[in-house]
Structures are given as structure tokens and as C-alpha cells.
matplotlib code that plots the C-alpha trace (Angstrom):
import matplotlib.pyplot as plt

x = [-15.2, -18.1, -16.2, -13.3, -15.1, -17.4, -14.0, -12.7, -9.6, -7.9, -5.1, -6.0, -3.4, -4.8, -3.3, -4.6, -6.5, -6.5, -6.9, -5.5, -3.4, -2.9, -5.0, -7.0, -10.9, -12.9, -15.6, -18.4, -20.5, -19.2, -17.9, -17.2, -15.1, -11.6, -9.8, -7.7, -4.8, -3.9, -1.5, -2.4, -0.9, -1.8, -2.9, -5.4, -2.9, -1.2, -2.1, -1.6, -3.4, -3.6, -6.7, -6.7, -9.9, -10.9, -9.8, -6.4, -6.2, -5.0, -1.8, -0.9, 1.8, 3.2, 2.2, 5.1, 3.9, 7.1, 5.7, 2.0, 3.7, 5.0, 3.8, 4.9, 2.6, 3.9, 2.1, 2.4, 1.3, 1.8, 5.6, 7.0, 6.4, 5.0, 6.0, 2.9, 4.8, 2.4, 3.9, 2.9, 5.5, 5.5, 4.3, 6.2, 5.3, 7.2, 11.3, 13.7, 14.9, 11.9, 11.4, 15.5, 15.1, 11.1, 12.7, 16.4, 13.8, 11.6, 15.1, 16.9, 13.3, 13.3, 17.1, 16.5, 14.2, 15.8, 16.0, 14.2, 10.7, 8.2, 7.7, 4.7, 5.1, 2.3, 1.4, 1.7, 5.3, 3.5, 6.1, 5.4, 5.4, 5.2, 1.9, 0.5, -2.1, -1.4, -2.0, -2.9, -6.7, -8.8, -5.3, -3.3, -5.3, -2.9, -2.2, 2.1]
y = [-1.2, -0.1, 3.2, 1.0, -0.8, 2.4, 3.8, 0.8, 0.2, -2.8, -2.4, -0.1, 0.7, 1.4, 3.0, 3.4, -0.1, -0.7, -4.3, -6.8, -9.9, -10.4, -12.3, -11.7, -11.4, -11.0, -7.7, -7.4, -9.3, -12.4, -10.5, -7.4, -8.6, -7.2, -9.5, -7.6, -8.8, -6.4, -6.6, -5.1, -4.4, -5.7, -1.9, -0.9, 1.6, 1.2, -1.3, -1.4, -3.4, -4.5, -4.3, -6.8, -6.6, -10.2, -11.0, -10.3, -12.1, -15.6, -13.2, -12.7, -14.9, -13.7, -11.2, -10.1, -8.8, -6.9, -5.5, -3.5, -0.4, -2.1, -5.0, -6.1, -7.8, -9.1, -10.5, -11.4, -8.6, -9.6, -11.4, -9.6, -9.4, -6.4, -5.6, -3.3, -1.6, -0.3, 1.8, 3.8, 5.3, 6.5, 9.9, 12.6, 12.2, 8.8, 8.8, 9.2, 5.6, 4.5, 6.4, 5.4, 1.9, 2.2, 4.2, 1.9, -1.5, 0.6, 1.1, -2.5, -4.0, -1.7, -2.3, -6.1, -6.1, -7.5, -4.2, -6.5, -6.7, -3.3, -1.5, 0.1, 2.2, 3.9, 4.8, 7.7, 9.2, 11.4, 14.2, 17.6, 20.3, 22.9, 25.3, 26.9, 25.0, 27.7, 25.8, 22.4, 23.4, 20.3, 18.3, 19.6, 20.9, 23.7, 22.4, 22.1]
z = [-2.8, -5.1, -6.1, -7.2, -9.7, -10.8, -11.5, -13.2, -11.0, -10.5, -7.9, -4.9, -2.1, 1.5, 4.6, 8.4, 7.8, 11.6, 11.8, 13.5, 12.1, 8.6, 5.8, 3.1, 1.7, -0.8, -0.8, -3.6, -5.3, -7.7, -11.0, -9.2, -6.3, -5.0, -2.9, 0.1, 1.1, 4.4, 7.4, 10.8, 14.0, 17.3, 19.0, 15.5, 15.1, 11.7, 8.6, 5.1, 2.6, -1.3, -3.3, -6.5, -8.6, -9.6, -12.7, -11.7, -8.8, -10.3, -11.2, -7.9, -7.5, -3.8, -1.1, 1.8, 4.5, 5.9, 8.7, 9.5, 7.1, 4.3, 2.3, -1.8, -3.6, -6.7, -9.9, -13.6, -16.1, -19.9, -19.6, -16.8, -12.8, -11.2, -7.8, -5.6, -3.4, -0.4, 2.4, 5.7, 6.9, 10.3, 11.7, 13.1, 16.4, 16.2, 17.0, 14.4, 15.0, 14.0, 10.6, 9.4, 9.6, 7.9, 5.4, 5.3, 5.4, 1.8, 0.5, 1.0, -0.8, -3.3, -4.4, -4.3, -6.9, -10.4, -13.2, -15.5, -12.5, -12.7, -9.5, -8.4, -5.6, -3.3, -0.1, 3.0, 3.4, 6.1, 4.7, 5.3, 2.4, 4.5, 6.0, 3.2, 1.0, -2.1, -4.8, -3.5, -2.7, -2.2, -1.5, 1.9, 5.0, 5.6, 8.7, 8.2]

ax = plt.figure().add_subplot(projection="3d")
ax.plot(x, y, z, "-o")
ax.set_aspect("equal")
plt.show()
């Protein structure tokens, strides 16, 4: 969490967070604190969470936990809502079944937000853009 404030950034989105249940906690000392809000799944497998640097967390006016690969968190910013979109969608070893309806449950709560509410969307697509890492040095392990 140390980086995160060195940097100066105030909402972080997390993948693979591997822990169990759902809740949230503070990391960092007073002044410098983000709180997490996460959501995990039973096996460690999967988990997303939503870093919120302090002095935006009294904005946060809801967190929806959807399920252990997608959770909104919503606050105020200025006069209008901002939805945080955070996503892990699954794998390609995992059935097809299973990435329609992740990808059908991203669209229906995407669509429900009002035009007038920001979105802020993040998180692992696990798409593939193909073998070669030509031009994405540093980015894609050329592994397909």
C-alpha cells in the first residue's frame, strides 16, 4: 500500500486477492491509510478488491459485492456518483458457461447504471491478444 500513496493514487483495483469471505480494512499508517473493501471465495482461488485512499473514504456511499469476480463500489465525486467497476473474469481453462453469464452478469450492471452516474471500469478480462509480445515488451509474457 506504500507504492499507492508514493504514487499519489487514490482508487486501486486488485485481482487474484485470494481471501476468504468479504469485508473490509484499513492498511498504513493514520494520514496515509487505504481502506480495502475485497470479496473472496471459499477455495482462495479468485477475489477482487477496492482500494479507497483515506480522504475519500467518507465518499463511499455503497460497496456490492456481486460475486468473488465482480464488485461496484460507488461514491460521490464533486455532484455526481462514481461507479468503480472491478472485475476478474474467468480464465480459459474455465467452461464457456461460466464466462457468458460473468460476462452477461458485467453487462446487465453496467446497463443499469443511470447516463447521468460515471463509470469506472477495471480489472482482468484474461483475453488473449495472441503469441507474439511485438510491441508490448515489459506488458504480455508471449505466452498466447
Amino acid at each position: 500500500m506504500e507504492a499507492l500513496g508514493e504514487r499519489r493514487i487514490d482508487i486501486a483495483c486488485v485481482q487474484e486477492i485470494r481471501w476468504r469471505g468479504s469485508s473490509w480494512r484499513y492498511f498504513g499508517a493514520t494520514g496515509k491509510r487505504y481502506k480495502l473493501f475485497w470479496m473472496g471465495s471459499e477455495a482462495k482461488t479468485e477475489g477482487i478488491g477496492i482500494s479507497v485512499t483515506e480522504k475519500w473514504v467518507d465518499s463511499v456511499v455503497s460497496v456490492e459485492r456481486h460475486s468473488e469476480r465482480i464488485l461496484v463500489l460507488k461514491m460521490v465525486v464533486g455532484d455526481r456518483l462514481l461507479n468503480v467497476f472491478t472485475v476478474y473474469a474467468p480464465h480459459s481453462g474455465k467452461p464457456d458457461e461460466e464466462k457468458e453469464c460473468f460476462l452477461n452478469e458485467v453487462f446487465r450492471l453496467v446497463s443499469c447504471i443511470p447516463q447521468n452516474e460515471m463509470v469506472f471500469f477495471d480489472g482482468d478480462m484474461n483475453e488473449h491478444v495472441g503469441s507474439s509480445n511485438v510491441g508490448y515488451d515489459g506488458t504480455h509474457g508471449g505466452f498466447g
